[in-house]
C-alpha positions as CSV (number, residue, x, y, z in Angstrom):
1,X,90.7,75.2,55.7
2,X,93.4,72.6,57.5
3,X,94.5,75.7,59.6
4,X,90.6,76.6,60.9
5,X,90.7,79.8,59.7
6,X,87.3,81.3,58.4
7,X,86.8,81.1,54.7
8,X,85.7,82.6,51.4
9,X,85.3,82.3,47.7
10,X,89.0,82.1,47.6
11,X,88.9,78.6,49.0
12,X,87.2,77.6,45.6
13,X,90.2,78.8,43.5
14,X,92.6,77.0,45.7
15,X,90.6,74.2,44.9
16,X,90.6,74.8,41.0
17,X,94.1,75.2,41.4
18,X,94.7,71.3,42.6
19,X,91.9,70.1,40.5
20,X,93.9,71.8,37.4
21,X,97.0,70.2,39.1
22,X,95.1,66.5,39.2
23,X,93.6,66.9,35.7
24,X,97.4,67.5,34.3
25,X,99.5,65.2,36.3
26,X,97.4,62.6,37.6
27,X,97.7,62.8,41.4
28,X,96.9,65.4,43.9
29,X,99.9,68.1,44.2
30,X,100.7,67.6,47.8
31,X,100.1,63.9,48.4
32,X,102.7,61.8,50.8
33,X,102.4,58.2,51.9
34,X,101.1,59.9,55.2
35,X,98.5,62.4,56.2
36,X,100.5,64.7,58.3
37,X,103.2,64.9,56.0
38,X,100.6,65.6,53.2
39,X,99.2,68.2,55.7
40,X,102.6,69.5,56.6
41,X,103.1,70.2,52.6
42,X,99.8,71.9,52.5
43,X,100.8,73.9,54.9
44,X,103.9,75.1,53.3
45,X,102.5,75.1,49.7
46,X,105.3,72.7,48.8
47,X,104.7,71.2,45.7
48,X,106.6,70.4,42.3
49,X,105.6,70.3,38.5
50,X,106.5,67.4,36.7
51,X,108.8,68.5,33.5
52,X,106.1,67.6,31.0
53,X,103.7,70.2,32.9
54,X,103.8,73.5,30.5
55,X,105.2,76.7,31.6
56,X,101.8,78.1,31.4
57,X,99.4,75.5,33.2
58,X,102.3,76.3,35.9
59,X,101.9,79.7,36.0
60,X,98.0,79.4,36.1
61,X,98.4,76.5,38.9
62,X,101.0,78.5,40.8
63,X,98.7,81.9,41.2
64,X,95.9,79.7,42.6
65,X,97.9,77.6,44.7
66,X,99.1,80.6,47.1
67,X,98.6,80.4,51.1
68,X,97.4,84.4,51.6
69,X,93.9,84.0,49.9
70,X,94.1,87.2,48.9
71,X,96.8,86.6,46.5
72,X,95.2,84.3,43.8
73,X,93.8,85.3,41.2
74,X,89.8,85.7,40.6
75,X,88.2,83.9,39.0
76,X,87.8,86.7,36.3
77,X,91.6,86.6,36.1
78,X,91.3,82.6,35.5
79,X,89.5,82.8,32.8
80,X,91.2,85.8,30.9
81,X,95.2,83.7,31.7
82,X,96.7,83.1,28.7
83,X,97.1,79.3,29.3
84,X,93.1,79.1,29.0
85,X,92.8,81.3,26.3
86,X,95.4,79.7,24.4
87,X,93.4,76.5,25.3
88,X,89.9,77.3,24.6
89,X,87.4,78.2,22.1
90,X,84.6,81.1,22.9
91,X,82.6,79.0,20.1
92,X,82.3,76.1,22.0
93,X,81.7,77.6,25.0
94,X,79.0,79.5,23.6
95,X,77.3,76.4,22.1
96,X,77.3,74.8,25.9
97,X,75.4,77.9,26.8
98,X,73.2,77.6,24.0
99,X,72.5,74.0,24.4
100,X,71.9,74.4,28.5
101,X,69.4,77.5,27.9
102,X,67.9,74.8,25.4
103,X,67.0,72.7,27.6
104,X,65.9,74.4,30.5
């Protein structure tokens, strides 16, 4: 989006990859003390895990966070990654369903 180029639903996963990033670590994965060097390193994809971030939520972050669009993963892909499927429980996401249908 910084480079003006037109976009698609592949925008959204880059954006679920920095959001995963955030929730993990705490800050945004390309922040600097100034905009165009935060820019410049969104620009590049130059980013780093912090050592406590698994080798998993890595992977996961690192196949969304990839400047050809048509290189990450789908959102189909997303959900079936190990790292969430290790992390999550079809129960519970079937009781959310339940619960929204419920009260619609």
């Amino acid at each position: 989006m910084i480079e003006g180029r037109m976009h698609d639903e592949k925008v959204d996963l880059w954006s679920l990859g920095v959001l995963c990033y955030e929730f993990l670590v705490g800050k945004p994965p390309f922040e600097t003390n100034t905009y165009q060097e935060t820019y410049q390193r969104i620009s590049r994809v130059e980013y780093t895990f912090p050592d406590f971030v698994t080798e998993g939520a890595r992977d996961l972050i690192s196949r969304l966070l990839l400047h050809n669009p048509s290189q990450r993963s789908t959102l189909r892909e997303v959900l079936k990654h190990p790292w969430i499927t290790a992390n999550s429980s079809k129960p519970n996401c079937q009781k959310g369903k339940e619960s929204t249908s419920k009260q619609s």
